[in-house]
C-alpha positions in Angstrom: -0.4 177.9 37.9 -2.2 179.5 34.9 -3.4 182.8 35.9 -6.6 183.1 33.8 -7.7 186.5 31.8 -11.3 187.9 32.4 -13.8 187.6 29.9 -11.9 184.4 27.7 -13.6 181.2 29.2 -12.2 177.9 29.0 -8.5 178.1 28.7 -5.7 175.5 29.2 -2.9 176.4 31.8 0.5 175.2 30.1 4.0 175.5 30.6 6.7 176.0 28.3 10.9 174.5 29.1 13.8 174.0 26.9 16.2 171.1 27.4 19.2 172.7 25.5 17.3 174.1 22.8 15.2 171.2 22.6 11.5 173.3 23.5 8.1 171.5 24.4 4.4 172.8 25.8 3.4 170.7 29.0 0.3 170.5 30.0 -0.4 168.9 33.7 -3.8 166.6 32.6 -5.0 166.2 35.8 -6.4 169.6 35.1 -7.1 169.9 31.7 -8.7 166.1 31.5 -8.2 165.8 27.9 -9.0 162.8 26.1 -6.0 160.5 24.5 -7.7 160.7 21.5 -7.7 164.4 20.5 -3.9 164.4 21.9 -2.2 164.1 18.5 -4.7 167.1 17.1 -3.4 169.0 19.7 0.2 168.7 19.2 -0.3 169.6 15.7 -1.6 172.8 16.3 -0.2 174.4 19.5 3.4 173.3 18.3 2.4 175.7 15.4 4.8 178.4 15.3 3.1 181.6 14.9 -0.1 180.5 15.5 -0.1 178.3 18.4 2.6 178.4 21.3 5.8 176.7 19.5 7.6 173.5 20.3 8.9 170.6 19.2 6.3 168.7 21.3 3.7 168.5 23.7 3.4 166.7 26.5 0.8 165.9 28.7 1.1 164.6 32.4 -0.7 162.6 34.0 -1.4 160.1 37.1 -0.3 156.6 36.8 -2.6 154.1 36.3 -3.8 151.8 39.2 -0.7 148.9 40.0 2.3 151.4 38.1 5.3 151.1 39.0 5.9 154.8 38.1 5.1 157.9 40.0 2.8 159.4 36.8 3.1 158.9 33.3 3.5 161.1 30.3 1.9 161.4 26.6 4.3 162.7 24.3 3.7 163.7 20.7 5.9 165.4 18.4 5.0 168.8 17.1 3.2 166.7 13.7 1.1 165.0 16.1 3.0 161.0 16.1 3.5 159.6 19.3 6.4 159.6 20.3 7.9 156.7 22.8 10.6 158.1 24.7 12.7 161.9 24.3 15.7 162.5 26.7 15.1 166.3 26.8 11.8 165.8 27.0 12.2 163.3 29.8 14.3 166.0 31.8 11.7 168.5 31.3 8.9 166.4 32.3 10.9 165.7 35.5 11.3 169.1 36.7 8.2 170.4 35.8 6.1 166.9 37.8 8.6 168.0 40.9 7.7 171.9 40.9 4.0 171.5 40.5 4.2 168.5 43.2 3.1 165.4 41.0 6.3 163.8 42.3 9.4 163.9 44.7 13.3 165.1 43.3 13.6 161.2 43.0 10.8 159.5 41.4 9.9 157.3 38.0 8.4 158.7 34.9 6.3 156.0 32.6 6.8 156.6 28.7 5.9 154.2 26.1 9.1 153.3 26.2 9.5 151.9 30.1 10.0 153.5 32.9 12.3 156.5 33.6 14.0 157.1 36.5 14.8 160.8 37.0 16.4 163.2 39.7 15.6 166.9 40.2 18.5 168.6 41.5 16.7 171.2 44.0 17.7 174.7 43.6 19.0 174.2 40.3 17.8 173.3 36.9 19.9 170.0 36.7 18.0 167.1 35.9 19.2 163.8 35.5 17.5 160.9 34.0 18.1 157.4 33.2 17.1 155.6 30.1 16.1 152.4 28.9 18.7 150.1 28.0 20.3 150.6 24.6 19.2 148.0 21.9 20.0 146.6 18.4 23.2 148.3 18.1 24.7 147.5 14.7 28.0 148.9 13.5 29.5 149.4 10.0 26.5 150.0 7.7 25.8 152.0 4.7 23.3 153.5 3.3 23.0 155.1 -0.4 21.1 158.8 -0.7 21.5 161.3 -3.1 23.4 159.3 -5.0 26.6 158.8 -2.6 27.0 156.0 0.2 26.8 157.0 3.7 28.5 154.7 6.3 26.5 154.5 9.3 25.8 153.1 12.8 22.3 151.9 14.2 20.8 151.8 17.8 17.4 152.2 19.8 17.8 154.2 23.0 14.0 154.3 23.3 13.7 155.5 19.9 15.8 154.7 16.6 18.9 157.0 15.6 21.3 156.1 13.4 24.5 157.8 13.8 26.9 159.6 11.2 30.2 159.8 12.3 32.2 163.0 10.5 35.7 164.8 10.6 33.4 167.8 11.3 29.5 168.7 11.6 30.1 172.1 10.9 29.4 172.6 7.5 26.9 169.6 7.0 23.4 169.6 5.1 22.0 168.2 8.0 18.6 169.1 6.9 18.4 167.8 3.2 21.1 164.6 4.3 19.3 163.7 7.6 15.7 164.1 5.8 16.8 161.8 3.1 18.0 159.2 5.5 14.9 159.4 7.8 12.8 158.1 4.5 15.0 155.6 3.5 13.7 152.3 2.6 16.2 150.5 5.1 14.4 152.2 8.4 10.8 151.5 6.9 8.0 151.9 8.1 8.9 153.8 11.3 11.9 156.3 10.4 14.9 157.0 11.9 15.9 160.3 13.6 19.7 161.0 12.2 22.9 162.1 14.2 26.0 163.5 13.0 29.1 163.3 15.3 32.5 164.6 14.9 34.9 163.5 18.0 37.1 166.2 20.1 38.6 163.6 22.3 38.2 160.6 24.4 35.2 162.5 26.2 33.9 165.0 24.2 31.5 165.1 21.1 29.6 167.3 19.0 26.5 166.3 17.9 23.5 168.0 14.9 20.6 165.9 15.1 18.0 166.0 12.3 15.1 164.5 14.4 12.1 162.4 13.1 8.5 164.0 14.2 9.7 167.3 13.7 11.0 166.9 10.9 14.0 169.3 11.0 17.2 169.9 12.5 16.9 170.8 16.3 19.3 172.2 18.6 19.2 168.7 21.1 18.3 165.9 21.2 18.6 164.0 24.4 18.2 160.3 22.9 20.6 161.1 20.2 23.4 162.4 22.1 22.6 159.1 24.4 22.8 157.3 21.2 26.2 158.8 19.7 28.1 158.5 23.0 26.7 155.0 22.8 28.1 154.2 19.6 31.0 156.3 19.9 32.3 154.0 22.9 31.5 150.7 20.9 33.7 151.8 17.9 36.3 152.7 21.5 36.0 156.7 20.5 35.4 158.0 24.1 35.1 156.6 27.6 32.4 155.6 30.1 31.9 159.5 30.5 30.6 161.7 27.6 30.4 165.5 26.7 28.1 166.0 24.0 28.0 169.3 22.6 24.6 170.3 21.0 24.0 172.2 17.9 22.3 174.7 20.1 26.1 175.7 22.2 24.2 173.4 25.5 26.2 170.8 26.8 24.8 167.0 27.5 26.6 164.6 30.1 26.3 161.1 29.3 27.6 158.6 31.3 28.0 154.5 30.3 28.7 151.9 32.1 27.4 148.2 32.9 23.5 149.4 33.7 21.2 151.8 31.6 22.6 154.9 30.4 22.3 158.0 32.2 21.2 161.8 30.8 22.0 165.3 32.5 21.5 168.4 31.2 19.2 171.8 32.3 15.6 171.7 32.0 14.5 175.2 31.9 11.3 176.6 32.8 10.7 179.6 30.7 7.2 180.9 30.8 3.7 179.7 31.6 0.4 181.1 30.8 -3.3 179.8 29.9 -3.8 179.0 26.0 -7.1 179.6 24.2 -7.9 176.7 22.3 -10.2 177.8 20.1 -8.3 180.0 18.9 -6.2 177.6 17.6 -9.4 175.4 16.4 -9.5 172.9 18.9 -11.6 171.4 21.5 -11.7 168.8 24.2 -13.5 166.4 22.4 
């Protein structure tokens, strides 16, 4: 879909979404043909704000290998360059954006690092709904000492790491200077932790600040952290099977629990696409 300007040579379509604040540069491979290895270089600079495109990641589509169980797979980095295994907004994204270009039917399966994805597009809207892998190493009641006070804690993987905070209120939280300080903590070592802090409405509603590992700040969403609070929210018996989570950005997530795999909804918003220049930004194919 990139339209091309005359007289700049060698640009990259790309396409730019927001999951509820959560925002990320795709780029369908299967045109640009970049290598894996100068993936991570690439993130780095066009998630640059102000002198690349933006994000908090880039992610690159891409046919599934021969014998995949998955329609296509993805490459996801975070905007400094790690790889990332798995992102529920990012996931969502991915989804809609495979469906409209015609990599892959409403229904299909995405591949991540992290397993396979299943995902719905819901046609005529921009309701996507994806489910994760299963939730694992779920540990309740720890602490943790930063900046000189001890923070009680909960743990689980729900294709990444995120330990959750669980607060009277969010509203008025460091999340940025308490969730950095956690992320580097010795206990989550080497790997990091992305950090969620929670405050409970009701039975079926939470509100959720995330301060997310990769990009290294506070984000408005988080789609595997709001998986990951109503997950431990319903194993301390704080809400039900079904789960509002209210982002930091004012977007709301639906999670939904039961005996299988977790499942995600939310929008997936496609908000402009264009052609990049990359050397502009320093970069090449190589």
């Amino acid at each position: 879909m990139g339209f091309g300007i005359s007289g700049i040579a060698k640009t990259v379509p790309f396409f730019k979404m927001q999951g509820c604040g959560n925002d990320f540069v795709l780029i369908d491979n299967r045109v640009a043909r970049l290598p894996v290895a100068a993936m991570s270089g690439w993130a780095q600079a066009v998630c640059r704000k102000a002198f690349g495109v933006g994000a908090d990641g880039l992610i690159f589509l891409d046919d599934a290998p021969a014998g995949a169980t998955a329609d296509y797979i993805w490459h996801f980095y975070n905007a400094d360059g790690s790889r990332a295994e798995m992102c529920g907004n990012g996931a969502r994204c991915a989804a809609r954006l495979a469906f409209l270009i015609g990599l892959a039917p409403a229904v299909h399966v995405l591949g991540t690092d992290a397993g396979d994805i299943a995902a719905e597009v819901f046609a005529g809207t921009s309701q996507v709904r994806v489910r994760l892998t299963m939730p694992k190493g779920l540990l309740l009641g720890m602490e943790v000492e930063v900046e000189g006070m001890t923070v009680p804690f909960h743990f689980v993987d729900t294709g990444v790491p995120h330990a959750v905070v669980v607060r009277q209120d969010v509203a008025d939280l460091d999340v940025a200077g308490l969730g950095r300080a956690m992320r580097y903590h010795e206990e989550f070592a080497p790997a990091g932790t992305n950090v969620n802090f929670i405050s409970v409405e009701n039975h079926g509603r939470i509100r959720l600040r995330t301060y997310e590992r990769g990009v290294e700040a506070e984000t408005y969403a988080c789609g595997t952290g709001a998986v990951a609070s109503a997950v431990v929210a319903g194993a301390l018996g704080l809400v039900g099977s079904e789960v509002e989570v209210v982002t930091s950005g004012g977007e709301v997530l639906g999670v939904s629990l039961g005996e299988g795999a977790p499942y995600l909804r939310g929008a997936a918003e496609l908000v402009f696409w264009g052609d990049m220049d990359p050397a502009s930004m320093g970069l090449s194919r190589d």
